[in-house]
KEDREN-981936 format. One line per 4 residues: number of its first residue (from 1); their letters; for each residue x, y, z of C-alpha. Coordinates in Angstrom, 3 decimals, always signed. Example, Ala and Ser with C-alpha at 12.3 -4.5 7.8 and 13.67 -1.06 7.14 Angstrom:
% KEDREN-981936
1 = AS = +12.300,-4.500,+7.800; +13.670,-1.060,+7.140
% end
This chain:
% KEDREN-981936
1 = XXXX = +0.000,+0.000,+0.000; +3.035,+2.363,+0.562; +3.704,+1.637,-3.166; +0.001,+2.348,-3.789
5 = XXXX = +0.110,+6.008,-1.789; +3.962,+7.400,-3.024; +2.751,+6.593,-6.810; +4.936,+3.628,-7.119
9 = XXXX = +2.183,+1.365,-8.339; -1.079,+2.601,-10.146; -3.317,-0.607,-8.886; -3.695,-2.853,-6.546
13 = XXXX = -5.976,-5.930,-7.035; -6.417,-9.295,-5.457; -7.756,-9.989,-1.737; -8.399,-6.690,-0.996
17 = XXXX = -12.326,-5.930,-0.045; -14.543,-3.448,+0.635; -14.378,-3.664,+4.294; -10.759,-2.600,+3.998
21 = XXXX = -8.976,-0.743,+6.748; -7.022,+1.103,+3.638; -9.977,+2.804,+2.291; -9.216,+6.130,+4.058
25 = XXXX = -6.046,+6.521,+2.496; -6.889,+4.807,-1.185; -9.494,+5.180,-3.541; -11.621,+1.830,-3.945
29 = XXXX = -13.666,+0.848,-7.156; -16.877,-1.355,-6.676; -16.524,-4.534,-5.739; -15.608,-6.799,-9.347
33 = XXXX = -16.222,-9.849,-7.412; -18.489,-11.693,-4.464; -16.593,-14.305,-2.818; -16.772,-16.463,+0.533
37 = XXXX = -14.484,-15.776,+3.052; -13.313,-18.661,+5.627; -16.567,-18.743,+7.333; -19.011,-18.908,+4.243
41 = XXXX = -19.700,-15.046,+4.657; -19.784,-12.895,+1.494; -16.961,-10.780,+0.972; -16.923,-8.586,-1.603
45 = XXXX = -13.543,-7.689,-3.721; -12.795,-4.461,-4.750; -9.225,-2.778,-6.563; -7.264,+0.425,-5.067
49 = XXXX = -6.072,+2.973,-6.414; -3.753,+5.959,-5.373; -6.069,+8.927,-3.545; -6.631,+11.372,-6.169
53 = XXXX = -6.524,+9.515,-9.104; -10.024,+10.496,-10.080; -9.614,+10.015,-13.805; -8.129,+6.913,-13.576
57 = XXXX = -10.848,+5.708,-11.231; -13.641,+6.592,-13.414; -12.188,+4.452,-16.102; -12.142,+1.315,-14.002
61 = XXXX = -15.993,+2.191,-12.786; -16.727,+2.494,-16.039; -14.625,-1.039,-16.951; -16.247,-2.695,-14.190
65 = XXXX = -19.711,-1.253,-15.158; -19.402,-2.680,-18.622; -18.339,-5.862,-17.572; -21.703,-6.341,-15.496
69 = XXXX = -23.711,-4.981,-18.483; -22.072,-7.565,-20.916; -22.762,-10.669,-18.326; -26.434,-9.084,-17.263
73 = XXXX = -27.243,-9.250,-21.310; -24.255,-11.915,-22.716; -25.751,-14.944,-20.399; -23.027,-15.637,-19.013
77 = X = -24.121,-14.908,-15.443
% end
């Protein structure tokens, strides 16, 4: 995450969810996946990005966005 906040790295994804401690000091996206955590509780997934980086996390919402529209209406859901 120190990466994440000097600029070092533009994204972070991968086992970090929306109930993350981090998400007063990043920016978070929606969550791009439900999963199960170790109890069987639904955790949802989300991607960081630096604070800030408002244009860049606009483009990921609108990624993430698409990607619903295309399973809602592709059948792949």
């Amino acid at each position: 995450m120190a990466d994440l906040e000097e600029g070092d790295v533009d994204l972070l994804v991968g086992g970090l969810t929306a109930s993350s401690p981090w998400a007063s000091r990043v920016a978070l996206t929606r969550p791009y996946v439900t999963v199960p955590d170790e109890h069987g509780d639904e955790e949802n997934h989300v991607m960081a990005t630096r604070a800030g980086e408002n244009a860049f996390l606009v483009e990921l919402e609108r990624f993430l966005i698409a990607q619903d529209v295309q399973q809602d209406f592709g059948g792949l859901r």
